[in-house]
Backbone as XML, in Angstrom:
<?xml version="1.0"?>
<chain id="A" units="angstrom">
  <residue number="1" name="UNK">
    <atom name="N" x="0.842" y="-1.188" z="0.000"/>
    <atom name="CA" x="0.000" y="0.000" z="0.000"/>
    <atom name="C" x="0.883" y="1.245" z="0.000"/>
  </residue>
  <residue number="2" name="UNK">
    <atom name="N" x="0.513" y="2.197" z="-0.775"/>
    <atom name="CA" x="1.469" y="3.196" z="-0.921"/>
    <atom name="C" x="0.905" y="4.310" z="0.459"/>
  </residue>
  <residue number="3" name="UNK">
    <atom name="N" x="2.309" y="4.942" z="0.717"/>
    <atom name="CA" x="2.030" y="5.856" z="1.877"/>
    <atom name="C" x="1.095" y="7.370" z="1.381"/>
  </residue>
  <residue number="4" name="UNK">
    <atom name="N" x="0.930" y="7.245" z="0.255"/>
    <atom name="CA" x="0.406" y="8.656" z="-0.220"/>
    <atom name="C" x="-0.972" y="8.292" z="-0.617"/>
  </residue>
  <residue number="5" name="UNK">
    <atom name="N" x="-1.933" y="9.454" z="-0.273"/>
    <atom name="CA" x="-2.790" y="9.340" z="-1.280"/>
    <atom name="C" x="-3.077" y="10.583" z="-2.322"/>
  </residue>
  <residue number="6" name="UNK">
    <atom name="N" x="-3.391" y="10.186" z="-3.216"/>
    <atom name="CA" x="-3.448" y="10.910" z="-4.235"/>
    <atom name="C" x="-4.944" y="11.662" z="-4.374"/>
  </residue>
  <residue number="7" name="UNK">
    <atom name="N" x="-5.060" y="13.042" z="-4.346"/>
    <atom name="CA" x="-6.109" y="13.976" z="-4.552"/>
    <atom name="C" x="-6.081" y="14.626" z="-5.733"/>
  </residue>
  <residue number="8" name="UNK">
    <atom name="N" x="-7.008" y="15.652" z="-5.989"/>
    <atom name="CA" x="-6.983" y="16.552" z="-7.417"/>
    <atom name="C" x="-5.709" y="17.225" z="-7.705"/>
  </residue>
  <residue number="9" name="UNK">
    <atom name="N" x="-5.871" y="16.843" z="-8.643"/>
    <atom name="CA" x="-4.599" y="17.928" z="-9.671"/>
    <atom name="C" x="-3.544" y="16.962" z="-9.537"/>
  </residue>
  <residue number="10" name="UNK">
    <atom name="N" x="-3.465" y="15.120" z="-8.819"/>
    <atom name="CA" x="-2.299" y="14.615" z="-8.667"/>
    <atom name="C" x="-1.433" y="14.909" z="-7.687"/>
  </residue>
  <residue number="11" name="UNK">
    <atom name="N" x="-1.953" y="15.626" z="-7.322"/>
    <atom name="CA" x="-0.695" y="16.457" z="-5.821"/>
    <atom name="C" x="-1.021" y="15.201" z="-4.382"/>
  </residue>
  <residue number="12" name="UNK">
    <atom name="N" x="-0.161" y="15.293" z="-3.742"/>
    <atom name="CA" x="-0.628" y="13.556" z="-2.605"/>
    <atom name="C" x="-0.168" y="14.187" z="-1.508"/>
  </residue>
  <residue number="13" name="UNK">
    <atom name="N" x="-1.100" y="13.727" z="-0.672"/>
    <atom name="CA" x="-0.866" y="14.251" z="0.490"/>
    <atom name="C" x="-0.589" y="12.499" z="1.464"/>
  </residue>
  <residue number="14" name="UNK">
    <atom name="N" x="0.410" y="12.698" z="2.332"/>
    <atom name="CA" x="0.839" y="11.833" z="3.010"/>
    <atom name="C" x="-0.015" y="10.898" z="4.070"/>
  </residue>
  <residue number="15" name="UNK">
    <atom name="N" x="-0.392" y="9.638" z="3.994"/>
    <atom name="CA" x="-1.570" y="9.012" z="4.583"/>
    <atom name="C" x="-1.112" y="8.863" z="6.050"/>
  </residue>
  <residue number="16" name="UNK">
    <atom name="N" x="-0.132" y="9.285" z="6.465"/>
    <atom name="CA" x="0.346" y="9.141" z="8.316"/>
    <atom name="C" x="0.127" y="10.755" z="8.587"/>
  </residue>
  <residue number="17" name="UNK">
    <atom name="N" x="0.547" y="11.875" z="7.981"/>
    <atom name="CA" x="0.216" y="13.054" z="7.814"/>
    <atom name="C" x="-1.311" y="13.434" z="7.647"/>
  </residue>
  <residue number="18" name="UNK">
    <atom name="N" x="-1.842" y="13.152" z="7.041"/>
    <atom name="CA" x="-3.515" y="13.313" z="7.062"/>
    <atom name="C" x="-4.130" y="12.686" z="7.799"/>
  </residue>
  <residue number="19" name="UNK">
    <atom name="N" x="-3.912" y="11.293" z="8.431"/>
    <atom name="CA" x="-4.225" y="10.529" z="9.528"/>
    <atom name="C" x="-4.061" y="11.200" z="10.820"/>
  </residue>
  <residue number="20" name="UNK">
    <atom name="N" x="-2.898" y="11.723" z="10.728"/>
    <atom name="CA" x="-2.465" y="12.792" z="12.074"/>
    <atom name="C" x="-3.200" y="13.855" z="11.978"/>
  </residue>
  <residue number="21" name="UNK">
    <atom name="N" x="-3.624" y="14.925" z="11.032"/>
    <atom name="CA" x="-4.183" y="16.254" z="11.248"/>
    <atom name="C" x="-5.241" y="15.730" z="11.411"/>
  </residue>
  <residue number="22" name="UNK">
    <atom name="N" x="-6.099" y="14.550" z="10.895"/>
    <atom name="CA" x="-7.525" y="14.317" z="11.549"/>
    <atom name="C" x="-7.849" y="13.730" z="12.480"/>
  </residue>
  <residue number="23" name="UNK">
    <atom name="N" x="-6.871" y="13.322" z="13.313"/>
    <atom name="CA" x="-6.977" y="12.810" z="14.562"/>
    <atom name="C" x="-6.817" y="14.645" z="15.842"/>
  </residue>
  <residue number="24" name="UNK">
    <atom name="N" x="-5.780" y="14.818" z="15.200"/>
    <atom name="CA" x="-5.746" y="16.080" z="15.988"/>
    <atom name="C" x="-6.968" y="16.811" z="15.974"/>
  </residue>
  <residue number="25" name="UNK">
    <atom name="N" x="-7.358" y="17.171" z="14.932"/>
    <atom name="CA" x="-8.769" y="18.053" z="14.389"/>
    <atom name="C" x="-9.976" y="17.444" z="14.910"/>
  </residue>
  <residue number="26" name="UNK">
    <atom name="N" x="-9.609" y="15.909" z="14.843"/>
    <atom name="CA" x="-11.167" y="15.423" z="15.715"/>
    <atom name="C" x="-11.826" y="15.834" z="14.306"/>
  </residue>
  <residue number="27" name="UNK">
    <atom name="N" x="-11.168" y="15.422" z="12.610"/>
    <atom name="CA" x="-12.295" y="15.330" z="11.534"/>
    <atom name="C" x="-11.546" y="14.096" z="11.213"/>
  </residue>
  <residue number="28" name="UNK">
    <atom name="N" x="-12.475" y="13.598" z="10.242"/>
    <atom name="CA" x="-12.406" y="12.425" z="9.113"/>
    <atom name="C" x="-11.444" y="12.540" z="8.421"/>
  </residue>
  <residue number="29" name="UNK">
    <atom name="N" x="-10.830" y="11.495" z="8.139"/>
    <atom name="CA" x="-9.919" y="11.544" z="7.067"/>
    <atom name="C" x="-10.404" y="11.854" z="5.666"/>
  </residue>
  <residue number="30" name="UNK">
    <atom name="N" x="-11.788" y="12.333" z="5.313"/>
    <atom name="CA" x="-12.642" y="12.260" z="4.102"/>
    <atom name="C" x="-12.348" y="13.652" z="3.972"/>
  </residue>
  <residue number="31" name="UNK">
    <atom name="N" x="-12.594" y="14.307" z="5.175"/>
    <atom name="CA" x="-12.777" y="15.839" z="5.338"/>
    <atom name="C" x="-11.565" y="16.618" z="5.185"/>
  </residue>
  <residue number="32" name="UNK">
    <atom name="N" x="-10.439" y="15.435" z="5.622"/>
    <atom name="CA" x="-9.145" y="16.321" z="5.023"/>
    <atom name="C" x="-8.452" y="16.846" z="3.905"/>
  </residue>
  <residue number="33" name="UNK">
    <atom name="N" x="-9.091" y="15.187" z="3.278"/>
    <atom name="CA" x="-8.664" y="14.883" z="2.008"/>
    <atom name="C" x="-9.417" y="16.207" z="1.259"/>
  </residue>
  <residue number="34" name="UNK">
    <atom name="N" x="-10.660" y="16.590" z="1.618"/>
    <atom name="CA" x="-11.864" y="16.977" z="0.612"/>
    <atom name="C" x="-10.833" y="18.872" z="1.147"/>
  </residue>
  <residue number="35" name="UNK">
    <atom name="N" x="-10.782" y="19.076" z="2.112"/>
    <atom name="CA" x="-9.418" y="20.402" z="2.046"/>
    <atom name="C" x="-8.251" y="20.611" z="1.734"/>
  </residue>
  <residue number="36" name="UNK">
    <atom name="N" x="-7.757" y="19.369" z="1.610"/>
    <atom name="CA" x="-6.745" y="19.017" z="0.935"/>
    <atom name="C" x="-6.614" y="19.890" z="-0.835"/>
  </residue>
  <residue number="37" name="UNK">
    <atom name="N" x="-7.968" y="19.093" z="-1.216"/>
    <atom name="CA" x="-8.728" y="19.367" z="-2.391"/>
    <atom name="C" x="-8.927" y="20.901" z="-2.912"/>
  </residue>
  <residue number="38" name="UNK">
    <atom name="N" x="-9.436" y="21.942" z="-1.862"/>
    <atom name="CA" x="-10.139" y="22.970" z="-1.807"/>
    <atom name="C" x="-8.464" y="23.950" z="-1.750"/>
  </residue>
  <residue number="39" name="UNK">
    <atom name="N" x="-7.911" y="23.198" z="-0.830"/>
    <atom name="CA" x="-6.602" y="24.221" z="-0.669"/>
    <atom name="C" x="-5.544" y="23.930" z="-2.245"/>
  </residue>
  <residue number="40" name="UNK">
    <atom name="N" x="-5.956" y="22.871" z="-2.526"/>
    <atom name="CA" x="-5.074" y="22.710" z="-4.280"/>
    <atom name="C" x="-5.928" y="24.176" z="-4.876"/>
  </residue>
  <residue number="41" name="UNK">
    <atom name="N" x="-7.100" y="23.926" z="-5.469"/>
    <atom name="CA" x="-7.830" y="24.772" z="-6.224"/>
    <atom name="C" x="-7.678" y="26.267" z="-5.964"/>
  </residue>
  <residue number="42" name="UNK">
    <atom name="N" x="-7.376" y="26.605" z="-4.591"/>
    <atom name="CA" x="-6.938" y="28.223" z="-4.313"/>
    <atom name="C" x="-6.244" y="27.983" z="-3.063"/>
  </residue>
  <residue number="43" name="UNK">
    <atom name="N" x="-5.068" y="28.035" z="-2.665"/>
    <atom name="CA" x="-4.861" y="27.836" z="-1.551"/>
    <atom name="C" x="-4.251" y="29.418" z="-0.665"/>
  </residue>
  <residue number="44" name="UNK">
    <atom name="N" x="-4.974" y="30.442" z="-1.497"/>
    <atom name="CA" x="-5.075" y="31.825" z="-0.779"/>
    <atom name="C" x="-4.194" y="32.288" z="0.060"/>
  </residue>
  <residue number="45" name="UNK">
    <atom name="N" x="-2.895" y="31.723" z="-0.692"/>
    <atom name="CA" x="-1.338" y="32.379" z="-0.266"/>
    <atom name="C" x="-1.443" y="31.951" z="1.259"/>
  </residue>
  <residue number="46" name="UNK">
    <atom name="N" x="-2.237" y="30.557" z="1.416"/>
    <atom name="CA" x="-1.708" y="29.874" z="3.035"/>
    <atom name="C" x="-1.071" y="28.578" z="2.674"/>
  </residue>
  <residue number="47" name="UNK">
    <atom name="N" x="0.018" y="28.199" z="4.037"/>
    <atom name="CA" x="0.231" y="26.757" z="3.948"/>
    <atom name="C" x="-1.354" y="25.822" z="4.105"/>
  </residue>
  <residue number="48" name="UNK">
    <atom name="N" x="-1.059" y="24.623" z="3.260"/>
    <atom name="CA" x="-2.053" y="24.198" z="4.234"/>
    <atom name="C" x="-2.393" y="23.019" z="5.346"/>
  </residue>
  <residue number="49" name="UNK">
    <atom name="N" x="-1.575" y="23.369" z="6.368"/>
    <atom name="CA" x="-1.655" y="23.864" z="7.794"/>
    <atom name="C" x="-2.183" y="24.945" z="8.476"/>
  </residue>
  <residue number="50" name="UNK">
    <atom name="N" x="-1.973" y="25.882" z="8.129"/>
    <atom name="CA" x="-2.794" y="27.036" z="8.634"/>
    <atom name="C" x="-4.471" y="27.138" z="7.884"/>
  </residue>
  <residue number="51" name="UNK">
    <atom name="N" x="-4.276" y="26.694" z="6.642"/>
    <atom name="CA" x="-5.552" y="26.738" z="6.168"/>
    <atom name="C" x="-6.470" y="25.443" z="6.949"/>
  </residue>
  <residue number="52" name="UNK">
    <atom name="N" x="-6.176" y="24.300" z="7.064"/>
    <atom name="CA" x="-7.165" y="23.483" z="7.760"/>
    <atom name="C" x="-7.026" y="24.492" z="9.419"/>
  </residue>
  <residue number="53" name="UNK">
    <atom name="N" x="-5.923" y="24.528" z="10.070"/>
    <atom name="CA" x="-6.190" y="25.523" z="11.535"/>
    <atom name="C" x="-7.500" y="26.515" z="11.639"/>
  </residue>
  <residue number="54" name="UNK">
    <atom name="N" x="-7.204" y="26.749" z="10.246"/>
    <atom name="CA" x="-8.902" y="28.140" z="9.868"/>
    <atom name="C" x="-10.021" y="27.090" z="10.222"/>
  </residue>
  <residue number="55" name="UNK">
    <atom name="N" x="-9.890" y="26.316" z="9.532"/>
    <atom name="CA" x="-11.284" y="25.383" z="9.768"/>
    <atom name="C" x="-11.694" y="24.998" z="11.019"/>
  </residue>
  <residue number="56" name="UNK">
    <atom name="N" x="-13.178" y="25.146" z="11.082"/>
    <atom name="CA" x="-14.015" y="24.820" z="12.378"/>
    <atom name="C" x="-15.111" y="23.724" z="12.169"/>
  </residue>
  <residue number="57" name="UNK">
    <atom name="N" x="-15.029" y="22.927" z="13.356"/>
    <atom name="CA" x="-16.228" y="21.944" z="13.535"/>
    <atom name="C" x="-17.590" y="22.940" z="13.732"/>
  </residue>
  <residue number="58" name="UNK">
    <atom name="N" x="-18.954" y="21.888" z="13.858"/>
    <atom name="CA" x="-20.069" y="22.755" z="13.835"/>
    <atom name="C" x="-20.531" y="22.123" z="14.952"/>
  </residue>
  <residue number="59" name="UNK">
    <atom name="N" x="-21.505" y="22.778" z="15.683"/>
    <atom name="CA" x="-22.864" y="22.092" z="15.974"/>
    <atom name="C" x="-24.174" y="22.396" z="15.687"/>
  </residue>
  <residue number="60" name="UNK">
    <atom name="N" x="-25.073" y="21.143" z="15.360"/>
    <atom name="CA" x="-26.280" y="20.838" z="15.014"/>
    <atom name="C" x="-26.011" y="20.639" z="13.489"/>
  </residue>
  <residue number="61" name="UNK">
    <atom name="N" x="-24.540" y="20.426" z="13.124"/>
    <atom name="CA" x="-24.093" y="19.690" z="11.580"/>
    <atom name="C" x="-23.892" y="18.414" z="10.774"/>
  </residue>
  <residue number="62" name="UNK">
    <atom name="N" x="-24.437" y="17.660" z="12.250"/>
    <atom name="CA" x="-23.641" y="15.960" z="12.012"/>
    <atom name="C" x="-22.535" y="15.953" z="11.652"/>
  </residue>
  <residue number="63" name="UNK">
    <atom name="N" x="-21.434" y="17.140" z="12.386"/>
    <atom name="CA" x="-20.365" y="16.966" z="12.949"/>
    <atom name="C" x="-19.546" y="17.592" z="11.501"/>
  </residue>
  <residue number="64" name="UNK">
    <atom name="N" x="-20.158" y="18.338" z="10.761"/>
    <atom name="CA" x="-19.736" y="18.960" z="9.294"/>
    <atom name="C" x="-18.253" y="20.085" z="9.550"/>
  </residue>
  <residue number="65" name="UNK">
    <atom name="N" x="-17.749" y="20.219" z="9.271"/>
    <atom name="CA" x="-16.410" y="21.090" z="9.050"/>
    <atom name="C" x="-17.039" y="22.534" z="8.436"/>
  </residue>
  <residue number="66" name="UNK">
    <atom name="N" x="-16.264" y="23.815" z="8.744"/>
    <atom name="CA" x="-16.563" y="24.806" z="7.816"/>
    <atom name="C" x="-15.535" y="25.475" z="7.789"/>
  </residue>
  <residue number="67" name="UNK">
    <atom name="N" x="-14.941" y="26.149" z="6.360"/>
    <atom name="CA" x="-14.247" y="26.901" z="6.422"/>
    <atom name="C" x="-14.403" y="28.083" z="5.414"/>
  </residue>
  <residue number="68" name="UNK">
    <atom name="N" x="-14.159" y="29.231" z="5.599"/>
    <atom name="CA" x="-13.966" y="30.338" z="4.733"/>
    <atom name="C" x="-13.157" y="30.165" z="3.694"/>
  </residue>
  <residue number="69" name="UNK">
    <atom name="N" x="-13.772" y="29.722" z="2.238"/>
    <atom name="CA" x="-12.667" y="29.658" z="1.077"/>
    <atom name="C" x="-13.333" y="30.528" z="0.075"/>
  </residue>
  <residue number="70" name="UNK">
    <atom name="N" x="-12.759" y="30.772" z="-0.775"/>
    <atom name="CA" x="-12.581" y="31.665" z="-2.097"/>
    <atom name="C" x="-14.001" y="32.424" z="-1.609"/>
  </residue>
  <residue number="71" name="UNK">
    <atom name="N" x="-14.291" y="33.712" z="-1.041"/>
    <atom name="CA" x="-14.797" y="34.573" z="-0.810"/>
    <atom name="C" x="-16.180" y="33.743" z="-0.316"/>
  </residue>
  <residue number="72" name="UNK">
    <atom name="N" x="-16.453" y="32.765" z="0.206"/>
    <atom name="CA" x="-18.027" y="31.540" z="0.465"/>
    <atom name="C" x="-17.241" y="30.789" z="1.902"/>
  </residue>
  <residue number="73" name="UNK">
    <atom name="N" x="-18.512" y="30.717" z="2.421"/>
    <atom name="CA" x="-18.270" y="29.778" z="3.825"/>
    <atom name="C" x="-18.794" y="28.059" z="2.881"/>
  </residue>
  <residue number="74" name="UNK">
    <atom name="N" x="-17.535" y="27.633" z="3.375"/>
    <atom name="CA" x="-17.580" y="25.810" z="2.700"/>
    <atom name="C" x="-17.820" y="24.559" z="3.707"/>
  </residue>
  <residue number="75" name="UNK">
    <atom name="N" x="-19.010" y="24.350" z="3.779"/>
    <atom name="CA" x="-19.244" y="23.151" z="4.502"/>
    <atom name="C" x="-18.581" y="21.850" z="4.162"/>
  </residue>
  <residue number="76" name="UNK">
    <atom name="N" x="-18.229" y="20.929" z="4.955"/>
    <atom name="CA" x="-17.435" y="19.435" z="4.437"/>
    <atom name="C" x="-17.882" y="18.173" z="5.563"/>
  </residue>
  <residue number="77" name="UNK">
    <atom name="N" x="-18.926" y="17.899" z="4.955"/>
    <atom name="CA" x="-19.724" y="16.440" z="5.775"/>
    <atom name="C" x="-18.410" y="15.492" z="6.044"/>
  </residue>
  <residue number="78" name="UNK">
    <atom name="N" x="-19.115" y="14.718" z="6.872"/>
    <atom name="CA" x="-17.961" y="13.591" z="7.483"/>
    <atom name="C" x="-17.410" y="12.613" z="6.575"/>
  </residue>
  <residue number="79" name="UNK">
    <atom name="N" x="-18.432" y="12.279" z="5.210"/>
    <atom name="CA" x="-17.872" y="11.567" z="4.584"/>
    <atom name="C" x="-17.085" y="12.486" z="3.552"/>
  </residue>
  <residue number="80" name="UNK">
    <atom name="N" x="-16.494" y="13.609" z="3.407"/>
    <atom name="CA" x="-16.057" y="14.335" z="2.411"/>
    <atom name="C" x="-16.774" y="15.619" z="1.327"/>
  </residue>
  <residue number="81" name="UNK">
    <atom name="N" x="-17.784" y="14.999" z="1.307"/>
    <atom name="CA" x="-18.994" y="16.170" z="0.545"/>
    <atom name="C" x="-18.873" y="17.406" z="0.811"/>
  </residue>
  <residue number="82" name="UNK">
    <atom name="N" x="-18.157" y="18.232" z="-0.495"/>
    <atom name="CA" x="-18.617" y="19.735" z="0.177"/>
    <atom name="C" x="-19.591" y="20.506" z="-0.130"/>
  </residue>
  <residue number="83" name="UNK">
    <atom name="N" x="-19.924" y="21.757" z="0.101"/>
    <atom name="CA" x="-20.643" y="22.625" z="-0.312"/>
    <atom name="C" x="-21.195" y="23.762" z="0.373"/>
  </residue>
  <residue number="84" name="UNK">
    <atom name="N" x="-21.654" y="24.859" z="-0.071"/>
    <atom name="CA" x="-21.772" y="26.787" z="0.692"/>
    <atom name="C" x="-23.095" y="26.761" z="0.234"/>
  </residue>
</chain>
């Protein structure tokens, strides 16, 4: 099994590394991947480390992620799904 996984645009983010920020974050590994994703497409002159740090859990979301991207607040369900 390879240590990377591979997201949009081909860019891979490290599967002990994304395992770790979603254990820390208390999100899914779906949800990382899916910012992972969001921070390829504009990653608004942040690492992204600081860009998932932006991100916040919800309540009354079934536990959904949100973060402020490209000028829209971005919801990210537990299994990965996003959407504003």
């Amino acid at each position: 099994m390879s240590n990377e996984i591979e997201t949009q645009n081909a860019v891979t983010l490290d599967v002990k590394a994304g395992n770790a920020l979603a254990e820390e974050r208390g999100y899914t590994l779906p949800q990382i991947l899916a910012l992972h994703t969001k921070w390829q497409q504009a990653d608004q002159d942040l690492t992204f480390e600081v860009f998932v740090k932006r991100s916040v859990t919800t309540a009354g979301m079934d536990n959904a992620v949100v973060t402020y991207w490209s000028g829209m607040w971005l919801a990210i369900e537990t299994a990965g799904y996003t959407h504003s």
